[in-house]
N, C-alpha and C positions, 0 to 999 in steps of 0.2 A: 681415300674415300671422303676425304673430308672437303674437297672443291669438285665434289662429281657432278654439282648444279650447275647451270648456266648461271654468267655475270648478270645478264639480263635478271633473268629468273631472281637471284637473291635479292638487288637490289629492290625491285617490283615489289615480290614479297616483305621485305623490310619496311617499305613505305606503308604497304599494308597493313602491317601489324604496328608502325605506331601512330598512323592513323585512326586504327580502330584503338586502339587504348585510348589514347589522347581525346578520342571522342567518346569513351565511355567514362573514362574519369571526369572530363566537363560535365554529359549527361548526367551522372550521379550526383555532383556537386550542384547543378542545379537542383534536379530533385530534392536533395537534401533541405536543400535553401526554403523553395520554397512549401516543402511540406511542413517545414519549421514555421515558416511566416503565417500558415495556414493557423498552427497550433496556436502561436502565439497572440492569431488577429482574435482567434474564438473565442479563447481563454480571459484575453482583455474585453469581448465583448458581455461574456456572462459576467464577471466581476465586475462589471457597469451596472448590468442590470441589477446586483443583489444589492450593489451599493446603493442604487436608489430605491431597492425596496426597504433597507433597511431603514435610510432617510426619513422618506415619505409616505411612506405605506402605514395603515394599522391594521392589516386584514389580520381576522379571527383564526386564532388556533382551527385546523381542519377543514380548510380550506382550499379551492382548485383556482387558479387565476390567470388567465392567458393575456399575458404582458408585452404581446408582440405579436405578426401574424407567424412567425414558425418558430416561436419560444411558450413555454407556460411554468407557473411555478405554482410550485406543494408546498403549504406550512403547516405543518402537524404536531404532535406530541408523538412520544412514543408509541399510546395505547391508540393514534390513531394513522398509521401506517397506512391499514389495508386500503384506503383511495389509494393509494402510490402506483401506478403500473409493476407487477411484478418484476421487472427487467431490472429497475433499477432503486426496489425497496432494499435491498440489504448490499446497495453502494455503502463502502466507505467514505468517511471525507473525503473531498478532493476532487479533480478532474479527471470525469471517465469518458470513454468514445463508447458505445452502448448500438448493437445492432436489434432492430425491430422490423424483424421479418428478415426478407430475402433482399427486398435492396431498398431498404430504408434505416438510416442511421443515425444516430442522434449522439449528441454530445453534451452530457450531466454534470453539473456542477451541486455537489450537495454540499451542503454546510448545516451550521446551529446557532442561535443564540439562546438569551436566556430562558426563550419559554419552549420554543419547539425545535424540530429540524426541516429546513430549507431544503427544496429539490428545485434547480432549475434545469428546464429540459430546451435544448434546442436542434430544430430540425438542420442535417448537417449531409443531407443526401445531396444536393447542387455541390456543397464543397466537394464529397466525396468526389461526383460525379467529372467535376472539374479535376481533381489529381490524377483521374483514371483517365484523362485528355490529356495533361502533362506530360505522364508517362508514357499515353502511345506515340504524342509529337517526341518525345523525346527519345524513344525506341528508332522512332522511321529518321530521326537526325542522325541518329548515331549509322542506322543501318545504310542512308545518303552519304550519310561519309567516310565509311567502306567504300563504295561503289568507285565514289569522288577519288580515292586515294590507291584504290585500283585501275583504273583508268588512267591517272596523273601518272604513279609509278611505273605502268607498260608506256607510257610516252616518255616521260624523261628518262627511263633507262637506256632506251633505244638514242637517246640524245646523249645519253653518258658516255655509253662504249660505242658511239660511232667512230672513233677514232680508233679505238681497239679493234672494230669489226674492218676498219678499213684497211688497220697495219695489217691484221691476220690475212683477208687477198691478196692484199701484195706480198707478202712471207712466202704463201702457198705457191702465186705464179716466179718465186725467184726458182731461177734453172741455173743452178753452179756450172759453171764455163761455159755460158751463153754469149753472158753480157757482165763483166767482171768491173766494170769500171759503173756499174748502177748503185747508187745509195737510196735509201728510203728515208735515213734520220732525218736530213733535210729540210721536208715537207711538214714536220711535227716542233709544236713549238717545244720550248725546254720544258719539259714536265714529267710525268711518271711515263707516258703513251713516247715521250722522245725521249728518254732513257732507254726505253723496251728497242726501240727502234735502231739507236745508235747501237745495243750490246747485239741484234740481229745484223747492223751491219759489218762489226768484227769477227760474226762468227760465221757471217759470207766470206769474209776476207781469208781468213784461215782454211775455208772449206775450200776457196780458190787453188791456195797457193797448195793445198794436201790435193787437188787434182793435178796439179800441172806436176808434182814432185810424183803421182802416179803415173800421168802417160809418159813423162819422161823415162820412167821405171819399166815403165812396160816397153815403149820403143825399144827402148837399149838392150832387153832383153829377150825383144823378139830379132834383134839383128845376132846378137850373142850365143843366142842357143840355136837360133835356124842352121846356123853354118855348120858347129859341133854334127847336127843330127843327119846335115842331108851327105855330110861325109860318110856314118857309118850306114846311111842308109842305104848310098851308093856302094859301099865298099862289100857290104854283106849282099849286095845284087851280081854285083861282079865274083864272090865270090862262090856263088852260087851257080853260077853257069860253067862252074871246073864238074865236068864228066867226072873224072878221079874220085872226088870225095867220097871217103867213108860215109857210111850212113849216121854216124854217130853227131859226126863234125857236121855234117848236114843239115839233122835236126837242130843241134845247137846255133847256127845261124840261122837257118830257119826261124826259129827262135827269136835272136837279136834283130831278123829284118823286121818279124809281129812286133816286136818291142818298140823299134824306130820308130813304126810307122804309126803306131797307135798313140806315140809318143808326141810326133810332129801334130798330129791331129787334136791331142787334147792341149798341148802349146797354142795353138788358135785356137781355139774354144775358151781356153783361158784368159789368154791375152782379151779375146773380145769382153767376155764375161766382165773383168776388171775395169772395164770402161765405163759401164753402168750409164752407155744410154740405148733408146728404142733395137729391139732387134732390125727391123728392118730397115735400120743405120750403118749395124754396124756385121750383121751376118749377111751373104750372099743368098739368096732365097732362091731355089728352084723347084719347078715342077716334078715330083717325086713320086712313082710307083712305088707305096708303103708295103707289099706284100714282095716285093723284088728286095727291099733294103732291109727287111724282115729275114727271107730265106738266105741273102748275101753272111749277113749278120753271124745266124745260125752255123753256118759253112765257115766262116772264121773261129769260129769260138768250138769246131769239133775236135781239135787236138786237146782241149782240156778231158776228153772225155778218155783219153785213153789207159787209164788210173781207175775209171771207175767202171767197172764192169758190172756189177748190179744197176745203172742206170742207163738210161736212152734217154735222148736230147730229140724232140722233132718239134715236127710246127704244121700247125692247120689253118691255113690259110682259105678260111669259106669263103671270104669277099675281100678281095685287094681295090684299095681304092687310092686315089692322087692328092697330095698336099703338097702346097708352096711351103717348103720347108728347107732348113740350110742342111745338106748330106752328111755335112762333117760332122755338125749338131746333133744331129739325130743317131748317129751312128757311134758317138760316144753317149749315150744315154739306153742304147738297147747293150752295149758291148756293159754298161757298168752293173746296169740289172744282168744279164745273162753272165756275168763270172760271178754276179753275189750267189744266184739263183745254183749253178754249179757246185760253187766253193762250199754250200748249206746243204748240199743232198748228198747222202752218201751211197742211198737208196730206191729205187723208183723212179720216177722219169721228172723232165724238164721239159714244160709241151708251152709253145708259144702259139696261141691263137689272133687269128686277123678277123677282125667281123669289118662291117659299117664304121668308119669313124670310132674306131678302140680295137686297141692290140693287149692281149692279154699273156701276161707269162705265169705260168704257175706250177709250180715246184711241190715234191712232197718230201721237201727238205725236215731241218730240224723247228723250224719256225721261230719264232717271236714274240716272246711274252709281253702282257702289256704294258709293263713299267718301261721297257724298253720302246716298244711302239710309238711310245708319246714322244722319244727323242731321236728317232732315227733320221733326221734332218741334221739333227745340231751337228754343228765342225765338229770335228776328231772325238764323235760320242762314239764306242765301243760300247754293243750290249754285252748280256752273259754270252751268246754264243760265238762270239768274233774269233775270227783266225786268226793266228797271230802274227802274218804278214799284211794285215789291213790297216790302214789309218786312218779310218772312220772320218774318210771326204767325198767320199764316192756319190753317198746317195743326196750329199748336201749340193755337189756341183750338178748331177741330176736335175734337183729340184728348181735348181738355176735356170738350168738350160730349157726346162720345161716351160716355168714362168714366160722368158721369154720367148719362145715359140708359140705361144698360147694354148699349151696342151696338159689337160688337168691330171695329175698325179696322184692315184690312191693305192692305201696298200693295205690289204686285209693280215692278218694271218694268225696263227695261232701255235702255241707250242708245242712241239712235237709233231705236228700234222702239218704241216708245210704252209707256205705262204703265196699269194694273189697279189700280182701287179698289177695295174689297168691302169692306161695310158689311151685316153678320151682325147677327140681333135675336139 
């Protein structure tokens, strides 16, 4: 969870957020500065003022004297206050910022000496007016410089990882045993993006050499095992044409010839499987009557049923329709559902439907609970209900076979009420 964002993406955002800091801590510090330089220009201009009334002035105890055009001063006694605008008669010493009215402000300086107390008042609405223009240039700087630093960081990210964006095309278009002798590290200079490249080129290297130690694997052992199986396949054909045989010995070759030949067939299927490229590479494609390899299907797999007598196996084929599809392929993927679908019912029927484009098999087996549901792909998963002659491959090589064919595989079911195959072209 913690790299779930794009490179892109983090990078952008990072520029962003310390652009926008970096330009609010300047804004601030400006501000600061000069709302300081404000206080300080004010502050030295009324102690101007008082110093030269103190100087030069003799005006009379109770007095109003406008010293400036947006300054005036009060010199009073105690008992003579009431001239003082109330706003700022019962100021303490010292420097006030004093509001009068709604947007008018003023900035008082009171003091005393020996005979009365001093009020100097000066009008301080322009300054104000002026900090409140500071801060909005200073709001729309900071908020340009977001914008500046989102826009920078969506450009130079995209300048950052174009060389990641470039290795990752080329990664994607590498095809293991295309082209074996292609390097990417190359092209990239020595840096973190030509480290990446060079450890993809070792782990093309590897991926080569574990293909070729497979088809050599699989060659060898499609010469290896074809020979074993078309001997007993032949041997149980020949033995099958002795008139003589017991019916016992019959079935039991009968038997080993189903065995053979379902054997030989899932041998190729396998071997191609193992190759892991396009089907229409590596399977023979034909044009296919699905309701003919449906019914054929059904008709192989009726010897199972002779054990169970509470059940019936049939098939309703409303609409038979034609796919380019490989025979072998498909007939080990209806043979691997129709023995699971058998092997699960002990009860009730086993009815394979043909529509339009989806064949449907469905069972009123023991079903599927859903813990298990979720794994009945994985290799050699066993649910609770598995027999104890399965190796839980069956519906994994299925899902295989299906992929490549282009045909979508879903499986409904439930426990104890039986289970829904459906097998979509």
């Amino acid at each position: 969870m913690r790299f779930k964002q794009s490179l892109r993406y983090r990078i952008t955002l990072t520029l962003v957020l310390f652009g926008s800091l970096l330009s609010s801590i300047i804004g601030a510090g400006l501000y600061s500065v000069i709302e300081g330089v404000e206080e300080d220009l004010v502050d030295d201009i009324l102690k101007l003022e008082l110093e030269h009334f103190l100087d030069h002035d003799s005006t009379p105890l109770g007095t109003f004297k406008q010293i400036s055009a947006d300054s005036v001063l009060y010199y009073v006694s105690d008992s003579q206050k009431e001239i003082v605008p109330d706003e700022v008669r019962d100021l303490g010493y010292g420097h006030h910022e004093v509001d009068f009215g709604e947007h008018l402000t003023y900035d008082v300086l009171v003091t005393k000496n020996a005979h009365g107390s001093i009020y100097i008042i000066k009008n301080a609405t322009s300054y104000e007016q002026f900090e409140n223009n500071i801060r909005l240039a200073l709001l729309g700087a900071v908020f340009s410089a977001v914008l500046i630093a989102l826009w920078l960081g969506n450009w130079l990210s995209a300048k950052v990882i174009s060389p990641v964006t470039a290795l990752a095309n080329q990664v994607d278009n590498l095809k293991p045993g295309v082209n074996p002798s292609l390097q990417i590290a190359p092209r990239y200079a020595d840096d973190e993006v030509g480290k990446l490249a060079t450890t993809f080129d070792h782990y093309q290297h590897k991926m080569e050499e574990f293909i070729q130690r497979e088809q050599d694997f699989t060659a060898d052992a499609s010469h290896e095992l074809r020979t074993p199986l078309a001997i007993i396949n032949g041997a149980a054909e020949i033995l099958l044409e002795n008139p003589n045989l017991p019916d016992q010995a019959k079935r039991q070759i009968e038997r080993i010839e189903r065995s053979g030949k379902r054997m030989s067939k899932m041998l190729e299927v396998l071997l191609l499987l193992a190759r892991e490229t396009p089907s229409s590479q590596d399977i023979d494609l034909e044009l296919c009557d699905i309701g003919n390899l449906v019914y054929e299907s059904i008709e192989q797999h009726r010897f199972m049923m002779h054990d169970k007598l509470a059940t019936t196996l049939r098939a309703e084929i409303n609409v038979s329709f034609k796919e380019a599809i490989s025979k072998t392929a498909f007939s080990i993927i209806l043979s691997n559902l129709l023995r699971n679908a058998i092997n699960h019912t002990e009860q009730g029927e086993v009815v394979v439907t043909v529509e339009n484009k989806l064949i449907q098999i469905r069972d009123t087996g023991n079903g599927i609970s859903k813990a298990d549901l979720k794994h009945i792909f994985d290799r050699h998963y066993r649910g609770s209900n598995a027999k104890n002659n399965g190796s839980g491959i069956g519906l994994s090589i299925v899902k295989r076979i299906c992929d490549r064919q282009n045909i979508r595989l879903d499986i409904h079911s439930e426990l104890g009420i039986g289970t829904i195959v459906n097998l979509r072209f």
